[in-house]
Each structure stands twice: as structure tokens, then as C-alpha cells.
VOPAGU-2260 file (C-alpha; in pm, 1 decimal, decimal comma):
REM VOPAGU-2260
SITE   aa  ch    i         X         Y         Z
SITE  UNK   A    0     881,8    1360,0    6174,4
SITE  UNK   A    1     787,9    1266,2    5812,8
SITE  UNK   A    2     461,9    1023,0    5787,5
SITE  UNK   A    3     724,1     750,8    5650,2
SITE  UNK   A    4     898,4     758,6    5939,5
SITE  UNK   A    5     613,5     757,4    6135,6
SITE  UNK   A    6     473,5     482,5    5989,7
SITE  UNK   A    7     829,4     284,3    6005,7
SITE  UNK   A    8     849,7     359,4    6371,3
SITE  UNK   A    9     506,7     251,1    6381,1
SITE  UNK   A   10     607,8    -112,7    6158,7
SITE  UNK   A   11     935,5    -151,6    6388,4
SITE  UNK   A   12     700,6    -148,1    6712,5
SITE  UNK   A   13     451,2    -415,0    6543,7
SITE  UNK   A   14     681,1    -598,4    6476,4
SITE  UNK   A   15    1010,7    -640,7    6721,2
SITE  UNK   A   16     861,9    -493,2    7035,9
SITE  UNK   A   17     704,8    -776,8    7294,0
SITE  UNK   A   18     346,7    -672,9    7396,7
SITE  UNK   A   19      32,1    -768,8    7218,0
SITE  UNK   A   20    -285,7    -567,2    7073,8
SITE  UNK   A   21    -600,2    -441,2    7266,6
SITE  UNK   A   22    -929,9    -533,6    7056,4
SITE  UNK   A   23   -1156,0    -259,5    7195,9
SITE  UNK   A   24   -1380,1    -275,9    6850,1
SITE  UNK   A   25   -1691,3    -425,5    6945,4
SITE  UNK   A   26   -1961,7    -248,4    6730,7
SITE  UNK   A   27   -2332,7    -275,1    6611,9
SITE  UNK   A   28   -2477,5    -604,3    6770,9
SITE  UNK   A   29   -2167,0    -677,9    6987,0
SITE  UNK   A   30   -2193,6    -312,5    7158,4
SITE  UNK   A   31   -2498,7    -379,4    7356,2
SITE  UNK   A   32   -2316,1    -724,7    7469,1
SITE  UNK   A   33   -2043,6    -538,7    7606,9
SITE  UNK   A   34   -2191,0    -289,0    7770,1
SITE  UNK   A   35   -2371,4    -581,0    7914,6
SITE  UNK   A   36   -2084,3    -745,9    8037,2
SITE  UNK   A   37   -1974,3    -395,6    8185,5
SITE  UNK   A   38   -2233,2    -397,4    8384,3
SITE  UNK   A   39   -2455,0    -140,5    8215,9
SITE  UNK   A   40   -2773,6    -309,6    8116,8
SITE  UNK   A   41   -2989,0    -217,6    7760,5
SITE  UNK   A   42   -3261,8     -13,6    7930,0
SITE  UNK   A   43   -2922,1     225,9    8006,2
SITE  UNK   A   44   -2994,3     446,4    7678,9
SITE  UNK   A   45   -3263,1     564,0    7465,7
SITE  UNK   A   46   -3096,1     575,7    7135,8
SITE  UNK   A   47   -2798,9     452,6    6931,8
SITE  UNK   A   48   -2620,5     765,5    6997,8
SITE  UNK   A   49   -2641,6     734,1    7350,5
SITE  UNK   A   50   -2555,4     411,6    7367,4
SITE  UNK   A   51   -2201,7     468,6    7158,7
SITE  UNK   A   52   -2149,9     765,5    7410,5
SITE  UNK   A   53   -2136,8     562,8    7714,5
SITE  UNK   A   54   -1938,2     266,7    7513,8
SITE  UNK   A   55   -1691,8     516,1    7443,9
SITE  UNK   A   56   -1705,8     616,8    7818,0
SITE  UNK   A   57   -1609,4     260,6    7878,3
SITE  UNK   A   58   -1324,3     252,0    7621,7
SITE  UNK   A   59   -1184,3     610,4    7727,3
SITE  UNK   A   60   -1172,9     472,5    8067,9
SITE  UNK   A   61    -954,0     171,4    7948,3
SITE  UNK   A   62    -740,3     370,0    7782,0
SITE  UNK   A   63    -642,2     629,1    8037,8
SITE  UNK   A   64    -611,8     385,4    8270,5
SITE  UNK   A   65    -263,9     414,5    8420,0
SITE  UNK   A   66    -180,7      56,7    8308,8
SITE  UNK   A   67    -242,2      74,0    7928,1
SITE  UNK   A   68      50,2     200,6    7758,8
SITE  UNK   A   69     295,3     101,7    7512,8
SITE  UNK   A   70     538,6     -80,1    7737,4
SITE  UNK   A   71     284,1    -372,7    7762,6
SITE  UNK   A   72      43,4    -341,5    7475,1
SITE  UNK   A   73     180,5    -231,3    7108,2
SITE  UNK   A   74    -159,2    -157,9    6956,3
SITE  UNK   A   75    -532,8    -128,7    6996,3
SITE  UNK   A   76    -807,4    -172,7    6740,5
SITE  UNK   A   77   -1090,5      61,2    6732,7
SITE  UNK   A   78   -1385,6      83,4    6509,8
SITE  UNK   A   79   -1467,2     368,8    6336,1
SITE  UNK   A   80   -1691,3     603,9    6595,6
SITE  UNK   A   81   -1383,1     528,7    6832,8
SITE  UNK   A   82   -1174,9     669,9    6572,1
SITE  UNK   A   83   -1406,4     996,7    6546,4
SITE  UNK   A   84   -1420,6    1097,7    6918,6
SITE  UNK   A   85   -1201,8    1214,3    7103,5
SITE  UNK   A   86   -1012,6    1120,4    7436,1
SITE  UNK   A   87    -893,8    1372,9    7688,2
SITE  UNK   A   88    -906,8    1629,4    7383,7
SITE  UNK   A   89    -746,5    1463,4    7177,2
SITE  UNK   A   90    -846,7    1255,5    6858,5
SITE  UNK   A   91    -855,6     855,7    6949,6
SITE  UNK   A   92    -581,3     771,2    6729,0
SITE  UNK   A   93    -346,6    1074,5    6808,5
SITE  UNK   A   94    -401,4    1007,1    7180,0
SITE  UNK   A   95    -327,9     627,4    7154,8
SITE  UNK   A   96     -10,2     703,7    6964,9
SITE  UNK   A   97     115,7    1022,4    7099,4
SITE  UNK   A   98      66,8     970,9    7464,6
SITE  UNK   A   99      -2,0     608,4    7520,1
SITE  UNK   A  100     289,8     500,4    7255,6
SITE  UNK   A  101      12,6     242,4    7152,5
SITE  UNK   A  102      -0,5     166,1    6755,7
SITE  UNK   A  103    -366,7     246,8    6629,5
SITE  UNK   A  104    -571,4      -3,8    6432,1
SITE  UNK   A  105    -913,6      37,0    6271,9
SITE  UNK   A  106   -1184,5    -207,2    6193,3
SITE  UNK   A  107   -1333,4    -187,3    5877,6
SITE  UNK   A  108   -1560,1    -493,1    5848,2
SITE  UNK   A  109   -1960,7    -384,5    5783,8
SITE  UNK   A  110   -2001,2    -716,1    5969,8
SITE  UNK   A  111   -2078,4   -1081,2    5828,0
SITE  UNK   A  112   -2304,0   -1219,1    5527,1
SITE  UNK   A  113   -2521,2   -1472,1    5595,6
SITE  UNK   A  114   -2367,7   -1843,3    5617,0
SITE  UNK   A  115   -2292,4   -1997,4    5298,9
SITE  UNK   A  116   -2027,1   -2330,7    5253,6
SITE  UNK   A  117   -1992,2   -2325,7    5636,5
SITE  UNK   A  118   -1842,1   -2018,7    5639,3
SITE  UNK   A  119   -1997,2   -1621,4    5701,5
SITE  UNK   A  120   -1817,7   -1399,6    5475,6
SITE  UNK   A  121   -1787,2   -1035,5    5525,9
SITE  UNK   A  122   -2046,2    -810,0    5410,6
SITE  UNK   A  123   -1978,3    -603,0    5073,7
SITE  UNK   A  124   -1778,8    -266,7    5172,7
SITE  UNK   A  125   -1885,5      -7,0    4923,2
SITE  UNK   A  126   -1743,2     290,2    5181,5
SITE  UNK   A  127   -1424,6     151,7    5227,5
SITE  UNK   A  128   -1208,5     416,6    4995,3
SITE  UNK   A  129   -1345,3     693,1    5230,7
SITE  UNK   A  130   -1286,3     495,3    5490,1
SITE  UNK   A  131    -927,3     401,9    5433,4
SITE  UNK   A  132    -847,9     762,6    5365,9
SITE  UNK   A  133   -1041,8     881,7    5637,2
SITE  UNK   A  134    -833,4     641,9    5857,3
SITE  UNK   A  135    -529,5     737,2    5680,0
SITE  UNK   A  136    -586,7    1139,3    5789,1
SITE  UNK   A  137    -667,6    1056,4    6138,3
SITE  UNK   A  138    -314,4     896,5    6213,7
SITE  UNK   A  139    -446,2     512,4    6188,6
SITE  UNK   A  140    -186,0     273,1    6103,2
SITE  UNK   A  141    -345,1     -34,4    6008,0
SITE  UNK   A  142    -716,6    -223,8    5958,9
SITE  UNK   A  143    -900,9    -548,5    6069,2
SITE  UNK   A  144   -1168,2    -729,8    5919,1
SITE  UNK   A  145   -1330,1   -1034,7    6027,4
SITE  UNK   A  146   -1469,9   -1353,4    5860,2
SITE  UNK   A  147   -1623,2   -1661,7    6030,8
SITE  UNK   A  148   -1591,9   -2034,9    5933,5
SITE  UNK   A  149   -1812,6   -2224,3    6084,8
SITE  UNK   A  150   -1719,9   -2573,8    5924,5
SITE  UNK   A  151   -1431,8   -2764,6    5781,8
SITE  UNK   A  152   -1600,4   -2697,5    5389,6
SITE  UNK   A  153   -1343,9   -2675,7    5121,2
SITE  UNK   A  154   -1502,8   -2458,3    4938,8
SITE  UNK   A  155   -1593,4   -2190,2    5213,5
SITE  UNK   A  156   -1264,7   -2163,1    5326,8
SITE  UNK   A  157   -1099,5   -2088,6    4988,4
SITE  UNK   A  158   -1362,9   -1835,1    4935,3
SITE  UNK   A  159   -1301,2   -1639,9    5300,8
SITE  UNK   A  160    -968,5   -1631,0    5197,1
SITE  UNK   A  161    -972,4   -1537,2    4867,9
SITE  UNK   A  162   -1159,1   -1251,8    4995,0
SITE  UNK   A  163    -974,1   -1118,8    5257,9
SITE  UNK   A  164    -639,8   -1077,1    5079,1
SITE  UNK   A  165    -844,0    -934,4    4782,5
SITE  UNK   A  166   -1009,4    -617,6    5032,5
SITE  UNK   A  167    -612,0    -640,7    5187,7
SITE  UNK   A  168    -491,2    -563,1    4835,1
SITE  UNK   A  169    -727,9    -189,6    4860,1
SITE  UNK   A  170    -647,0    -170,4    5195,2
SITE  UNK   A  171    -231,7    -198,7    5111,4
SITE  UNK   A  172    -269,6      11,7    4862,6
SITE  UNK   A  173    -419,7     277,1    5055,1
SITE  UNK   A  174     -85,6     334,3    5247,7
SITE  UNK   A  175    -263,8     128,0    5604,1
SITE  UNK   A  176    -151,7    -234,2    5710,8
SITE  UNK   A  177    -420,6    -470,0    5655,8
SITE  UNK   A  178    -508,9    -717,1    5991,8
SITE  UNK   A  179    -656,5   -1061,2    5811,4
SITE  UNK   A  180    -885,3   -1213,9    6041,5
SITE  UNK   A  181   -1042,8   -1553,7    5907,2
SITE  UNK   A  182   -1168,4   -1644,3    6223,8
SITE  UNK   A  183   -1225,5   -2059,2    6325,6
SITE  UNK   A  184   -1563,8   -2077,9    6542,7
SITE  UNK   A  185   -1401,7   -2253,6    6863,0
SITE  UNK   A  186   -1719,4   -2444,8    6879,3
SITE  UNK   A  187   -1660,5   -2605,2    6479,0
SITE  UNK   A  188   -1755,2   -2959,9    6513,1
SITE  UNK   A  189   -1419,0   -2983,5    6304,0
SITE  UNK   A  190   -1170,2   -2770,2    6444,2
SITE  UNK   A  191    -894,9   -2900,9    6360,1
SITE  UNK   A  192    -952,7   -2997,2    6013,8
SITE  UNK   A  193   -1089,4   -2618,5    5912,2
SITE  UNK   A  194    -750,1   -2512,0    6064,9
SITE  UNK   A  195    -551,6   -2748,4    5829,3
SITE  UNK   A  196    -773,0   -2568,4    5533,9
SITE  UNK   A  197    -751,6   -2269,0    5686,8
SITE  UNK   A  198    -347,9   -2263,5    5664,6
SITE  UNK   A  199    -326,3   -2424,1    5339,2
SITE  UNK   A  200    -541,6   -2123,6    5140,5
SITE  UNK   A  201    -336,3   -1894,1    5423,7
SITE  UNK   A  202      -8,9   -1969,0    5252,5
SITE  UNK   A  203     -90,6   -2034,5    4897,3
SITE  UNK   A  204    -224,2   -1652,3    4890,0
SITE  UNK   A  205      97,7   -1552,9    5112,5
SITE  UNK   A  206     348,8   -1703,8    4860,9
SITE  UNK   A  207     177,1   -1500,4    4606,8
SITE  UNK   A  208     197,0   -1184,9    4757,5
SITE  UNK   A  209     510,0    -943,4    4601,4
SITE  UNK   A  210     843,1    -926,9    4820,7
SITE  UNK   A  211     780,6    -668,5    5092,7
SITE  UNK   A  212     417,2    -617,8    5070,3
SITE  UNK   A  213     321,4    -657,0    5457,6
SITE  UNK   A  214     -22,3    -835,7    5650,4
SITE  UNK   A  215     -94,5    -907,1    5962,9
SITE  UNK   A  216    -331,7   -1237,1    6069,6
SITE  UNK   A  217    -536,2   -1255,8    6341,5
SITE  UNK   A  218    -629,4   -1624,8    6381,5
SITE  UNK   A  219    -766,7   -1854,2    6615,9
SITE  UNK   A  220    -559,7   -2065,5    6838,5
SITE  UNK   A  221    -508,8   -2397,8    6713,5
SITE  UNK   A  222    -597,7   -2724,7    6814,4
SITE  UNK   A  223    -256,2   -2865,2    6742,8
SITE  UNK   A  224      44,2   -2609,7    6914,2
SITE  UNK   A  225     259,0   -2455,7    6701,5
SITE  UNK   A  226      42,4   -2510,7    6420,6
SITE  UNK   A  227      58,9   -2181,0    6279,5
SITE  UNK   A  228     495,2   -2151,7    6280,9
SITE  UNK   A  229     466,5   -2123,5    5893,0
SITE  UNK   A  230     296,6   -1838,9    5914,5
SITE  UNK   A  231     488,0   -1647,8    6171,8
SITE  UNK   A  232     804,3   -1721,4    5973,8
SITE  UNK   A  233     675,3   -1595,7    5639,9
SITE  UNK   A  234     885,2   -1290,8    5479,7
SITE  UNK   A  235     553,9   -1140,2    5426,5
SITE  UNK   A  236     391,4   -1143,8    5755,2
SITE  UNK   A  237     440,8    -873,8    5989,3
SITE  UNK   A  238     313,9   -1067,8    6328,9
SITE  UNK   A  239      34,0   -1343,1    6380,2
SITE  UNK   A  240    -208,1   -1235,6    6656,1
SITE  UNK   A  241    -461,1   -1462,1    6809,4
SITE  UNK   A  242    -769,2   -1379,6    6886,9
SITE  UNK   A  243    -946,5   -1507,6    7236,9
SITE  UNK   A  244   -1279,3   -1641,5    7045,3
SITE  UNK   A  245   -1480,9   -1698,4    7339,1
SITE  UNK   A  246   -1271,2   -1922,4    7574,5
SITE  UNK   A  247   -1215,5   -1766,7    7893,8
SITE  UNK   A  248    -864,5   -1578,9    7937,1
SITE  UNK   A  249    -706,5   -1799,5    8192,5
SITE  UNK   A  250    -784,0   -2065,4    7858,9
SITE  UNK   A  251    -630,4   -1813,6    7605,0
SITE  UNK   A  252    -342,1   -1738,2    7810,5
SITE  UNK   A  253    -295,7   -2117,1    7818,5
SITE  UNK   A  254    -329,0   -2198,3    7482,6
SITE  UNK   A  255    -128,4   -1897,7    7382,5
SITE  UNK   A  256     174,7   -1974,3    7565,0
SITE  UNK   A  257     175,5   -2298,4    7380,1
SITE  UNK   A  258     195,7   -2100,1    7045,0
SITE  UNK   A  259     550,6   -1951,4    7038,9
SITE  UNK   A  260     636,9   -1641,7    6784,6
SITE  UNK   A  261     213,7   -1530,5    6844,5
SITE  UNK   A  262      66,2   -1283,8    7081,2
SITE  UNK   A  263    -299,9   -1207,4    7190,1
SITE  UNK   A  264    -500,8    -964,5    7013,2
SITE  UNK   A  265    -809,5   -1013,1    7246,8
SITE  UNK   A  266   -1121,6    -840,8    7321,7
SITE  UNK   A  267   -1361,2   -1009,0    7608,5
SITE  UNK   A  268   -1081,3   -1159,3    7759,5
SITE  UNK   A  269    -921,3    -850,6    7796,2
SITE  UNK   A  270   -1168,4    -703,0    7932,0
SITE  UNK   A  271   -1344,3    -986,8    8143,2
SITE  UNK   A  272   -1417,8    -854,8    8545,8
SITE  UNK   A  273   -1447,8    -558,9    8496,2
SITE  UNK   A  274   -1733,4    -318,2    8588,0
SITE  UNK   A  275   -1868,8      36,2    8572,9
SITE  UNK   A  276   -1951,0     -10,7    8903,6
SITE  UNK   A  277   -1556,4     -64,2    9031,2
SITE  UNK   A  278   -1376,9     251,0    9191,9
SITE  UNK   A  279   -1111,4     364,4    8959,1
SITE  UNK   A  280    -873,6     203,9    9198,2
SITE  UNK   A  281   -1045,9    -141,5    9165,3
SITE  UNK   A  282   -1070,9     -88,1    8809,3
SITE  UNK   A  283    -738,1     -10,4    8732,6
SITE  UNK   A  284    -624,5    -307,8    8891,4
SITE  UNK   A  285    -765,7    -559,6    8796,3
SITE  UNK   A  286    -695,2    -449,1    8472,7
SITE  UNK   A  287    -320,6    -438,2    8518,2
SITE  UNK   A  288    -350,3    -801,9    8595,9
SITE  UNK   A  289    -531,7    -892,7    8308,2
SITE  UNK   A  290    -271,5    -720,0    8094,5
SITE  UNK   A  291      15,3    -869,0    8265,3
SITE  UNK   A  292    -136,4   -1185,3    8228,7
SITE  UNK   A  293    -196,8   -1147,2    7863,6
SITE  UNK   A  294     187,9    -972,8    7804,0
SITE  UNK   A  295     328,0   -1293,8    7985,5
SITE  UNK   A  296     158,4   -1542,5    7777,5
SITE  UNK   A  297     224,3   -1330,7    7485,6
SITE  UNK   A  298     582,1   -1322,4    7550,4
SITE  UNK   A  299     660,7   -1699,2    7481,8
């Protein structure tokens, strides 16, 4: 098969196949915070490398699991050391595609500037050509990048936007399908009102983008349901994703299923329960529940 078709089979999956994507790219800060939540506490490793080996222990054990695979989740973000090891002998990517059936994402954020306007936006990218063609070799079909608004400012929220669909311009261009996550803090004293900025800039840069050039966003769920329909009907969006933010996944699922036409991308709600310490039977399923519960509120 050609990489076109790949990468159409790859589009046609993203986009018409029910399902929603695994965010299993917790890195730098958050990685510690995960393993934590794993049940594997800091004193656990020595170094930096050590500590990526046994995240990727904890990932790889996710992803073999007998109940991730393509029939319930289309795609899985990874951040770059993911994306370099291997699982069962196989690169990341390759695996996730060619024996899972799950479409492989990269995240290519160096993390968040300090706040500014009420917003964090993300940190200057000077790698990200290598990256992209890195990416691009190892069989990665699209990117994410984050952003953070903290408050309902104008100003801030033009700027986050403005930003992401400028780095989504490289990223387009580099043959990958950018992910544009301007995230809404769930705890913004102004929810609501950021969200109203939010999908006002959202638009104006989406009605400005050429017929058949292709993003994804990954957003937060909205105060108001249905908020985001504009969006998910746009000729230039491939699928709106939410992302679970914090709130617990029995909240996420609930909000979600209020938001028809969006499914979960979501990371600690995924992954919430479980525990190095579970037997691979335990482990395995209680994470088939969580998935089910995720694919059933995705499927609304």
C-alpha cells in the first residue's frame, strides 16, 4: 500500500469510524504524576532515563492489553520517547497501527510559557522540522499541541489561537494532521465566557483556512451542551475531541454524552484505577470498562 493510501485509510478511520482517542502523552512534569497515580511512587528511579523506562512499561502494558484495539479506540497520542521505543519489537507507531488498527498521534508541544493575558501559550518549538519529519518516517499520522487559558481575556485568547493554527500551518505542510488543543482550565472563574471567545477566534481562523486543508480540535467540554456544533460541522474539521481536563470520568462521560458529533480524547480518565500492583487479569478489566464507558459516551 502506497503512503497516500495509507494515510487516507488512516483519515477515513478518524473520521467516520465511532471510537475515540487514547491520550497516553503525559511527559516531563506530568510523567512523575502518572506514575504516581499508577501506583509507582518518585523514589521508584534514579534518573530520567529510568523513569521513562518504567512509564513506557506502563504504556506498553495499556497497549497490549487485550481490550485496546481499533474496534473501540481509533487513535492514541504519544509523545515523542513513546514514539522511539519499541513495543513487542516493534516501533510504537507501527505496532499501534499494524496490529492494534489504532491511528498514531504525536505530541509535539515543548510544554507551556509562562502566563501572560490569562492565558499560557506554548513554548517556542525550534526542533519541530526534525520532529515532524521524524514523525513522518516513523508511520505517525497526526500531532497535538496544547495551550492553556486560564481567563476569559480577549486578548489571550486571540493570541493562543492565532498561534496554534500558525505551528498547524508547518505541521500541515509537513504531510501530518495537526490536533489543535486550546485548552479551557475547568477551574476558569469564567468558563463560560472564555468558551464563547474561545469559539469565536476558533472559527474566524477556520473560515480562513483553504478548502480541504484538514485539523483536528481537542477542546474542553463546554459549559453550555452542544456549544461546540459549529465546529463539528465545519468542512474543514476532521473530528472535535474533548479532552477530560481534570473532572473525574464518570463527569466526562456525562458531560460528553451531552455533546453530540464529539468524542473523548482523554488521558487520566482513561486511565483512572488502575495500578501496577493489579494482576494482568484485574488490570485488563477494569480497563475494558473504562473504555467501554468512554466508547458509549463517545458514541452519542
Amino acid at each position: 500500500m502506497t503512503s497516500l493510501g495509507l494515510n487516507e485509510l488512516q483519515q477515513q478511520k478518524m473520521k467516520m469510524h465511532p471510537g475515540f482517542i487514547a491520550a497516553l502523552d503525559q511527559s516531563g512534569g506530568s510523567t512523575p504524576e502518572a506514575l504516581r497515580h499508577y501506583g509507582i511512587k518518585e523514589g521508584a528511579w534514579s534518573s530520567e532515563d529510568e523513569m521513562l523506562a518504567i512509564v513506557h512499561q506502563m504504556r506498553t502494558r495499556i497497549i497490549t492489553s487485550p481490550s485496546f484495539t481499533g474496534e473501540r479506540i481509533i487513535g492514541a497520542i504519544l509523545f515523542e520517547n513513546t514514539m522511539d521505543r519499541d513495543i513487542e519489537r516493534r516501533p510504537s507507531a507501527d505496532y499501534l497501527w499494524n496490529v492494534k488498527h489504532i491511528v498514531p498521534f504525536l505530541k509535539v508541544d515543548k510544554g507551556l510559557a509562562a502566563e501572560k493575558d490569562g492565558v499560557q501559550l506554548m513554548k517556542p518549538m525550534p526542533g519541530l522540522a526534525a520532529l515532524l519529519g521524524k514523525a513522518k518516517a516513523k508511520g505517525i499520522f497526526g500531532t497535538k499541541m496544547r495551550s492553556l487559558i486560564k481567563q476569559a481575556n480577549a486578548a489571550g485568547i486571540k493570541d493562543i489561537v492565532s498561534q496554534q493554527f500558525e505551528v498547524a500551518g508547518q505541521i500541515t505542510g509537513a504531510g501530518l494532521l495537526p490536533i489543535i488543543e486550546p485548552e479551557v482550565d475547568i477551574h476558569c472563574p469564567e468558563k463560560a465566557e472564555a468558551e464563547q471567545l474561545l469559539k469565536a477566534a476558533l472559527l474566524k481562523e477556520l473560515n480562513e483556512l483553504p478548502a480541504g486543508q484538514l485539523v483536528m480540535l481537542k477542546l474542553t467540554l463546554p459549559e453550555r451542551d452542544d456549544f461546540y456544533a459549529d465546529c463539528v460541522r465545519h468542512p474543514n474539521v476532521l473530528r472535535v475531541v474533548a479532552l477530560s481536563g481534570g473532572y473525574t470520568r464518570e463527569e466526562a462521560n456525562e458531560r460528553l454524552r451531552r455533546n453530540h458529533g464529539i468524542v473523548a480524547s482523554f488521558s487520566r480518565a482513561l486511565v483512572e484505577e488502575l495500578s501496577a500492583r493489579q494482576s494482568d487479569a484485574e488490570f485488563n478489566a477494569l480497563l475494558d470498562r473504562s473504555i467501554q464507558s468512554i466508547f458509549e459516551a463517545s458514541s452519542t
